[in-house]
C-alpha positions as CSV (number, residue, x, y, z in Angstrom):
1,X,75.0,9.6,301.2
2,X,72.6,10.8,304.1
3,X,72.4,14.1,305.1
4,X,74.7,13.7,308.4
5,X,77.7,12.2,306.7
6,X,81.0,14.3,305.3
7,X,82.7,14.1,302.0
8,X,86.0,12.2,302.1
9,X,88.9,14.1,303.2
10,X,92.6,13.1,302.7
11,X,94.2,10.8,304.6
12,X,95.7,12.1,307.8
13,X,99.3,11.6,309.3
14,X,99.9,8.0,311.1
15,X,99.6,9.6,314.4
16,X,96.1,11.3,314.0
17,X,94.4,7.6,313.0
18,X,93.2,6.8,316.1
19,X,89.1,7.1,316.0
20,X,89.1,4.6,312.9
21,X,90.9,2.4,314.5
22,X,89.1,2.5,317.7
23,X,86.0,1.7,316.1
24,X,86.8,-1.2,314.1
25,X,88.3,-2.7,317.4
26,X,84.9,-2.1,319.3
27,X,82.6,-2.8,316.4
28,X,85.1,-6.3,316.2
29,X,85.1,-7.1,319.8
30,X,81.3,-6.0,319.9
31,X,81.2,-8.9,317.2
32,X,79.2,-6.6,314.9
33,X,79.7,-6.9,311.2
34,X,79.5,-2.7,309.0
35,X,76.3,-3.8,307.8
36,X,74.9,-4.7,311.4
37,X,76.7,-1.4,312.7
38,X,74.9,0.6,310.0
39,X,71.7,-0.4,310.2
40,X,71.4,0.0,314.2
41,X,73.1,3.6,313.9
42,X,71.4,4.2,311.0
43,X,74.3,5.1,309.0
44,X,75.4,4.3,305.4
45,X,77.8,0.9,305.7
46,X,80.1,3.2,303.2
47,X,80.3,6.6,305.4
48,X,81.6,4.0,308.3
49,X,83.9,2.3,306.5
50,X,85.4,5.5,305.6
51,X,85.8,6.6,309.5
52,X,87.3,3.2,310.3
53,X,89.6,3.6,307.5
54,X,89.8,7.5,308.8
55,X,89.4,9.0,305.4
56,X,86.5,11.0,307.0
57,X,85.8,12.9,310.1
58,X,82.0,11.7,311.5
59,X,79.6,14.3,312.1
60,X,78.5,14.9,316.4
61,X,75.5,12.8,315.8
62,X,77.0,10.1,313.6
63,X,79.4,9.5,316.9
64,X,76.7,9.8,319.1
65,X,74.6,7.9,317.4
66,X,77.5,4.8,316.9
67,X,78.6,5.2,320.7
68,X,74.8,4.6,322.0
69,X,74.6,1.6,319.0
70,X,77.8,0.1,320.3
71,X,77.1,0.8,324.2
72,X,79.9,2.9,324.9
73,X,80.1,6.8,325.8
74,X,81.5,9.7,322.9
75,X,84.4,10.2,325.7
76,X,85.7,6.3,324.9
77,X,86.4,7.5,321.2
78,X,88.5,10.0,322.3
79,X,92.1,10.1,321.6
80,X,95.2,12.1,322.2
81,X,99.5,11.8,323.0
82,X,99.8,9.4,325.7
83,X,102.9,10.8,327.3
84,X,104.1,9.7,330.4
85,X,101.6,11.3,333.6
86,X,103.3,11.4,337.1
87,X,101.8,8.6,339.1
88,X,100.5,11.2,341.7
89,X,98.4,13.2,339.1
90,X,97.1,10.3,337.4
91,X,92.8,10.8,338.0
92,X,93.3,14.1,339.2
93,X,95.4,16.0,336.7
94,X,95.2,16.6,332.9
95,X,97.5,19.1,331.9
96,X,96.7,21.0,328.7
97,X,99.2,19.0,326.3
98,X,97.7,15.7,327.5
99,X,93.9,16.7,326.8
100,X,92.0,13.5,325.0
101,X,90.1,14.8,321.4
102,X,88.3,14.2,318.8
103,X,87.3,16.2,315.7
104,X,84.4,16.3,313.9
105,X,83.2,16.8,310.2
106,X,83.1,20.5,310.0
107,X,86.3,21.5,312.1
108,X,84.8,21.1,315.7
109,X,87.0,19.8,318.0
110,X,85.7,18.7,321.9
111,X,88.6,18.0,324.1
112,X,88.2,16.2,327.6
113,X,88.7,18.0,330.6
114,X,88.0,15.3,332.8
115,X,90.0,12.3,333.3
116,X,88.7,9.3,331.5
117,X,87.6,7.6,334.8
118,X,85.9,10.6,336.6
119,X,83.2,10.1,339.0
120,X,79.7,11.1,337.8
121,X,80.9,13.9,336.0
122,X,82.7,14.9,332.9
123,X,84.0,18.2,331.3
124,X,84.7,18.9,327.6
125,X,85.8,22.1,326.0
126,X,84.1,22.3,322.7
127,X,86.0,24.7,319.1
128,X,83.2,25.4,316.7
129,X,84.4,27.2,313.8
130,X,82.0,29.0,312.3
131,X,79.2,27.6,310.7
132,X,80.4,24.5,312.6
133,X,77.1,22.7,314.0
134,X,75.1,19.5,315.2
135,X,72.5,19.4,312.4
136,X,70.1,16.7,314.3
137,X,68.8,17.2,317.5
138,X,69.9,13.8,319.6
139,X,69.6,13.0,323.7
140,X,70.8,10.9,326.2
141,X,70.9,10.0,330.1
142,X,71.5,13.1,332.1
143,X,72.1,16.7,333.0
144,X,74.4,19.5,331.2
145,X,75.3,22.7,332.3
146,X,77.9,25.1,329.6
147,X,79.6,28.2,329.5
148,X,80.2,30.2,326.8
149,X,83.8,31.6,326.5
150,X,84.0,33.0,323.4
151,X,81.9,33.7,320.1
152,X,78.6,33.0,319.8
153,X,76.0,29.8,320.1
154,X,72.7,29.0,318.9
155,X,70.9,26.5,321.5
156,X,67.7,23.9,320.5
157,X,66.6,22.3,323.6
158,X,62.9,20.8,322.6
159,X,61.1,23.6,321.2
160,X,63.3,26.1,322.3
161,X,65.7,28.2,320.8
162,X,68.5,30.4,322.2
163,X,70.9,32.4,320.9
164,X,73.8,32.9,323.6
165,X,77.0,35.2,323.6
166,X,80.5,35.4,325.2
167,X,79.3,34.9,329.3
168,X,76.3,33.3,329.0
169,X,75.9,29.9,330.6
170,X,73.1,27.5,330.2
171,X,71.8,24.2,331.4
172,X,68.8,21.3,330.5
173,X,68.0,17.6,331.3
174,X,70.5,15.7,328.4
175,X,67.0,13.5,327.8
176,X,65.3,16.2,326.2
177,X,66.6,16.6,322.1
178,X,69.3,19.1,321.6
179,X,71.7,20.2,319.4
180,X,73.6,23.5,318.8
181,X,75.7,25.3,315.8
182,X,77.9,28.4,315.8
183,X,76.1,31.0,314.0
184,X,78.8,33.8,314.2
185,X,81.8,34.9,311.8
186,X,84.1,33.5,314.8
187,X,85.5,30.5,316.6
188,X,83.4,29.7,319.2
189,X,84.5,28.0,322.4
190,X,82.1,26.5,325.2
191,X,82.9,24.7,328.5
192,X,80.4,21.9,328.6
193,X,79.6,19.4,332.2
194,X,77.6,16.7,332.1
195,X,76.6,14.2,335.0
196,X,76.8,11.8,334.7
197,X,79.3,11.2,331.8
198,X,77.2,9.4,329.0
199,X,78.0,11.8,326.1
């Protein structure tokens, strides 16, 4: 097992297989076999058989890491209830019940703010229970900014460290390595923008 991949977890309820079964459709239609998937994520062929087969939860940078292998953003793995949206709100609206997710190995949960065809920008708000965090640093095209609503977060941007609080906002060049973990004894929640959307 490498060190970015989670131990199984049980099964969950029909309705919450969605990532899995996303996958295996792109990883198909990308005409990639696991092993060829694997190796160009650099990922064990076993720990992605068991996210097809949704028996685990990928880490941040295993999904990051699969999305840039497969050519695709995070945001396309994404996944919530598709009830109906008025015509007239459709692009423009997401009301809170209809918010796209995914979860994570560890319990964080980003959900998308933006609609899935938004201009150059996207918004997610992140959960991070504690402890919750992105243990390799990983990049890609473009610019972030975040807000910290609640609970506390520990920053890496390069060689830099930050430890932020409730009110603090932040921003850095997505190009330059990053990660972040919640270092505190509560749920932290973070209002992330990136331009343009490629996370």
């Amino acid at each position: 097992m490498k060190p970015d991949e989670p131990r199984l977890k049980a099964a969950p309820a029909a309705e919450g297989r969605v990532l899995g079964e996303r996958l295996r459709e792109l990883r198909k239609r990308r005409k990639q076999t696991l092993a060829q998937l694997a190796e160009g994520a650099g990922l064990s062929i076993g720990y992605l058989s068991q996210i097809e087969r949704d028996l685990a939860e990928p880490s941040i940078n295993a999904l990051v890491s699969i999305a840039q292998h497969l050519g695709v953003t995070v945001q396309w793995f994404f996944a919530g209830d598709e009830q109906a949206v008025p015509e007239a709100e459709q692009g423009y609206v997401i009301r809170q019940a209809n918010r796209l997710q995914v979860a994570y190995q560890g319990g964080a949960v980003d959900e998308l703010l933006t609609p899935r065809m938004s201009m150059a920008l996207e918004m997610i708000r992140s959960r991070l229970p504690p402890g919750a965090e992105a243990q390799d640093a990983y990049s890609h095209d473009g610019d972030e900014v975040g807000l910290v609503l609640s609970g506390q977060l520990e920053l890496w941007v390069g060689d830099r460290h930050f430890r932020l609080e409730a009110g603090d906002s932040f921003s850095f060049a997505s190009r330059e390595p990053h990660r972040y973990r919640n270092p505190g004894p509560a749920e932290t929640e973070v209002i992330w923008a990136i331009s343009p959307p490629t996370y």
